[in-house]
C-alpha positions in Angstrom: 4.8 -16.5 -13.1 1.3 -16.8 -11.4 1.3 -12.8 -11.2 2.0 -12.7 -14.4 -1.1 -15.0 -16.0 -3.3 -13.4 -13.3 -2.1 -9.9 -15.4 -2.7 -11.5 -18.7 -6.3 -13.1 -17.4 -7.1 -10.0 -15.9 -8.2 -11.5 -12.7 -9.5 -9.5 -10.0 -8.9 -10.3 -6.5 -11.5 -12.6 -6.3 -10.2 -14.7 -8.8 -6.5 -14.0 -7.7 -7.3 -15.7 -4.6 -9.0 -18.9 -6.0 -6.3 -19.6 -8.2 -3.8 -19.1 -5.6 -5.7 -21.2 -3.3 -6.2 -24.1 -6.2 -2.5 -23.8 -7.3 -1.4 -25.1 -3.2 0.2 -27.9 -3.2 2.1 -29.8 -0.6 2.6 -28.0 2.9 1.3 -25.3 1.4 -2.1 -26.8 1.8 -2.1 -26.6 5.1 -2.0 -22.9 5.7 -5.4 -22.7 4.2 -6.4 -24.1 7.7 -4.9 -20.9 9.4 -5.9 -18.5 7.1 -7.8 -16.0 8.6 -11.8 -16.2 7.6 -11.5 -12.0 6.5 -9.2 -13.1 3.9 -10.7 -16.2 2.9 -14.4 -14.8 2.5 -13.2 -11.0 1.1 -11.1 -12.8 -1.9 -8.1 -10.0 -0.7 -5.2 -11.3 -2.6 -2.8 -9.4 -1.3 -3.4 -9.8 1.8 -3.8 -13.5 1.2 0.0 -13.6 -0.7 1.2 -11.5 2.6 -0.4 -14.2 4.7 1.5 -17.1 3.1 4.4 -15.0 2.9 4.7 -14.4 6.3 4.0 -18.2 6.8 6.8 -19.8 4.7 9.3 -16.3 4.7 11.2 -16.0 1.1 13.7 -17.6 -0.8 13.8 -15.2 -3.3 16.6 -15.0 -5.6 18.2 -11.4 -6.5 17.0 -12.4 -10.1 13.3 -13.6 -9.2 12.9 -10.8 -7.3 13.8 -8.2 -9.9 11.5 -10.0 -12.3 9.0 -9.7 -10.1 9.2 -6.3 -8.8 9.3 -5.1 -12.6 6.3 -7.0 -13.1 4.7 -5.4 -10.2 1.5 -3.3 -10.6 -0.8 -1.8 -8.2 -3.4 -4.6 -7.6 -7.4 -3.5 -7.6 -8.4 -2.3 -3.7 -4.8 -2.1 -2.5 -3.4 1.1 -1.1 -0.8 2.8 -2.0 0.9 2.6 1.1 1.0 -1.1 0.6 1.8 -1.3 -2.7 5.2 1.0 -2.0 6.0 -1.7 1.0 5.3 -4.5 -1.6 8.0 -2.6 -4.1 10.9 -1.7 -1.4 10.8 -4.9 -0.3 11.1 -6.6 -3.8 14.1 -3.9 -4.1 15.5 -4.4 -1.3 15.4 -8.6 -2.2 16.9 -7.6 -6.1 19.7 -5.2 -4.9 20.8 -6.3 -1.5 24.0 -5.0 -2.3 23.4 -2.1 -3.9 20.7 0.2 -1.8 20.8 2.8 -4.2 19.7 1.2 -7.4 17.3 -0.4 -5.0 16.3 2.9 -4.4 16.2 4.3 -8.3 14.5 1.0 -9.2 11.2 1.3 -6.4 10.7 4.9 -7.1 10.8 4.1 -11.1 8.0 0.7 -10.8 6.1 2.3 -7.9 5.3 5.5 -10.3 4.9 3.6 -13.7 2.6 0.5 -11.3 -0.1 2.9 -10.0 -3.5 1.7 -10.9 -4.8 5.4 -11.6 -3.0 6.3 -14.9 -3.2 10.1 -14.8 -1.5 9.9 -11.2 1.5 7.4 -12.4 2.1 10.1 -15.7 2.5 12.8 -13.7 4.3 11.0 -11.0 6.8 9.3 -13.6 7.2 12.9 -15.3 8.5 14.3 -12.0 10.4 10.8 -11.4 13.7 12.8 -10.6 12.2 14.8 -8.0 12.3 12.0 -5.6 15.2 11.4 -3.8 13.5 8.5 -2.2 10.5 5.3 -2.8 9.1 7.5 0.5 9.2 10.7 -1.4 7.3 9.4 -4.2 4.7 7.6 -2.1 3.9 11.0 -0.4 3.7 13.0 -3.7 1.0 10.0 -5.1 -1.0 9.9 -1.7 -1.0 14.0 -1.7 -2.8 13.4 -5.7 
């Protein structure tokens, strides 16, 4: 849900990272003590979300995590190489069972979610060229 207003606001990382910061409650408070200053002063929000991801792990349901990977966009200043992690993983959380869909689903949001528009056309016009999310990763970062 916070993703999703930070779309509809249009935030950039800078504001991504405030509002993350202000919406903290609870334990979650306290990792702003070991946040590392980089993130803290760069306004990074993806590395930021990483960060408190990595502090509290995931409880992600199959079904959040499918909402959320198909809300998924390439975020301003992120690579490409991290956005397709950030995809296979939400895959991977919204089909553990089924690695193949997980498969067909990341190759489909990580072509459409590319923040240079000319690149995700052509990408999602050759969509059935790749086999793999890896394929298609390599196909965007060649141009």
């Amino acid at each position: 849900m916070f993703e999703i207003e930070g779309n509809i606001s249009q935030w950039d990382d800078c504001e991504a990272s405030l509002a993350l910061f202000k919406s903290l409650t609870g334990s979650a408070m306290g990792v702003i003590l070991s946040i590392p200053p980089q993130l803290s002063r760069e306004g990074d929000y993806q590395a930021l979300r990483n960060h408190l991801s990595a502090s509290f792990g995931t409880t992600t349901t199959p079904k959040a995590a499918l909402v959320a990977l198909h809300s998924r966009t390439q975020q301003e200043r992120e690579s490409i190489h991290t956005f397709a992690m950030e995809i296979s993983t939400l895959a991977q959380r919204a089909f553990p069972h089924d690695p193949w869909e997980a498969q067909q689903q990341a190759v489909g949001v990580f072509c459409a979610g590319l923040r240079d528009t000319t690149l995700a056309q052509s990408l999602c016009i050759n969509m059935h060229q790749f086999a793999t999310l890896a394929d298609a990763e390599r196909s965007a970062l060649q141009g």
